[in-house]
C-alpha positions as CSV (number, residue, x, y, z in Angstrom):
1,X,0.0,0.0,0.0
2,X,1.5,3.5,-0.4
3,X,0.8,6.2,1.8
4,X,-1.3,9.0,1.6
5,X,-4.6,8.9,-0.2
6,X,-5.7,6.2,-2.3
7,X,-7.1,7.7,-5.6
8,X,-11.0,6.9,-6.0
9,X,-12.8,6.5,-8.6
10,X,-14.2,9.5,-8.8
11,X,-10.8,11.3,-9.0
12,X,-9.3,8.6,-11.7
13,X,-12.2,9.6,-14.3
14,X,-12.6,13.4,-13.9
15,X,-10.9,15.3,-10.8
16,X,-13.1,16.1,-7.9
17,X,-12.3,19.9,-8.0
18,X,-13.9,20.0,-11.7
19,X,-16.7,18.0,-10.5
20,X,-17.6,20.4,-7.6
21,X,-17.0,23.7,-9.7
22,X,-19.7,21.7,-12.7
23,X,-22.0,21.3,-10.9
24,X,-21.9,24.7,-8.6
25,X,-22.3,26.4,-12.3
26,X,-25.5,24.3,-13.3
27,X,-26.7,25.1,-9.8
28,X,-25.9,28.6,-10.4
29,X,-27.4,28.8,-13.8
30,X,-30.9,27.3,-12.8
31,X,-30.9,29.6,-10.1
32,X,-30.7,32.3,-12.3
33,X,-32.8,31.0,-14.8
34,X,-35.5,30.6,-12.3
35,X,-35.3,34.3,-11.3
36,X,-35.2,35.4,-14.9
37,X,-38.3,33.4,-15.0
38,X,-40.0,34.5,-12.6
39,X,-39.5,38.4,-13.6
40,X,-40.5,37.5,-16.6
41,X,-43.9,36.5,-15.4
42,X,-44.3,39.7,-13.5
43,X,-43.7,41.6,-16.5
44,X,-46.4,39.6,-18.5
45,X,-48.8,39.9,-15.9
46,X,-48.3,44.2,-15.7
47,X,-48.9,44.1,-19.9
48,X,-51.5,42.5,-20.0
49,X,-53.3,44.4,-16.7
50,X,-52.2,47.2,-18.8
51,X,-53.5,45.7,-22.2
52,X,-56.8,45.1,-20.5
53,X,-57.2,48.5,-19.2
54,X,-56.4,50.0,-22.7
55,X,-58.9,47.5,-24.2
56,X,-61.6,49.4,-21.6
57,X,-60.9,52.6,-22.1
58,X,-61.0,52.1,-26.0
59,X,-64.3,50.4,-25.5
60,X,-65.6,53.5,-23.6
61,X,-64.4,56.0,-26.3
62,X,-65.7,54.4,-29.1
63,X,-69.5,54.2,-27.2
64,X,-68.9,58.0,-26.7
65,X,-67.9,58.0,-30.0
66,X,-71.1,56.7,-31.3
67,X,-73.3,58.7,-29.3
68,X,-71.8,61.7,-30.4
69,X,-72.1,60.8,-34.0
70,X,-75.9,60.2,-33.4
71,X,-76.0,63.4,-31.7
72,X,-74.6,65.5,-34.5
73,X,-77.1,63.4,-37.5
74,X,-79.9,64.3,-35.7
75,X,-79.4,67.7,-35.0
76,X,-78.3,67.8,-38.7
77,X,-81.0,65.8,-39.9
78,X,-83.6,68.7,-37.6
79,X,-81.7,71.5,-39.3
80,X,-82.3,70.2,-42.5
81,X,-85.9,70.0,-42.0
82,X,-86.4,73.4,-40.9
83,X,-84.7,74.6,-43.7
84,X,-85.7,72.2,-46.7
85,X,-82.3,71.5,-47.6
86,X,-81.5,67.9,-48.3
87,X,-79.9,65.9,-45.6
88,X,-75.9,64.9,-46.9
89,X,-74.6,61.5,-45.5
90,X,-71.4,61.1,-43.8
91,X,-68.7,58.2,-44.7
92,X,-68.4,56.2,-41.7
């Protein structure tokens, strides 16, 4: 027998320090992957909480939109009855 330490396996095949620093990286790197992730999520959940609210508000102006429309053809449509002058229709 010789002294000192008896090489494993382990250490015949691929040294121990190599093995320890590989897999401390892959650890690393799902870590990080997880948090990249994760902020990504947040950021998808803001846009479309932001998307949603844009779709509303578009909603809401294009209702006041049509009212207004109906609004100014009537009036137009009144006017053009009081004085005799044929009513013109708008493109929409």
């Amino acid at each position: 027998m010789t002294e000192g330490r008896t090489p494993k396996i382990i250490d015949a095949k691929l040294p121990l320090a190599w093995l320890i620093g590989s897999a401390f990286a892959i650890t690393m790197s799902f870590g990080l992957l997880y948090g990249s992730v994760d902020r990504l999520l947040k950021d998808v959940g803001e846009l479309q909480a932001t998307v949603r609210q844009g779709n509303a508000q578009t909603a809401a102006l294009q209702g006041t939109l049509s009212v207004l429309q109906y609004r100014i053809e009537t009036l137009e449509r009144n006017l053009a009855q009081a004085t005799n002058a044929p009513v013109t229709q708008r493109p929409r």
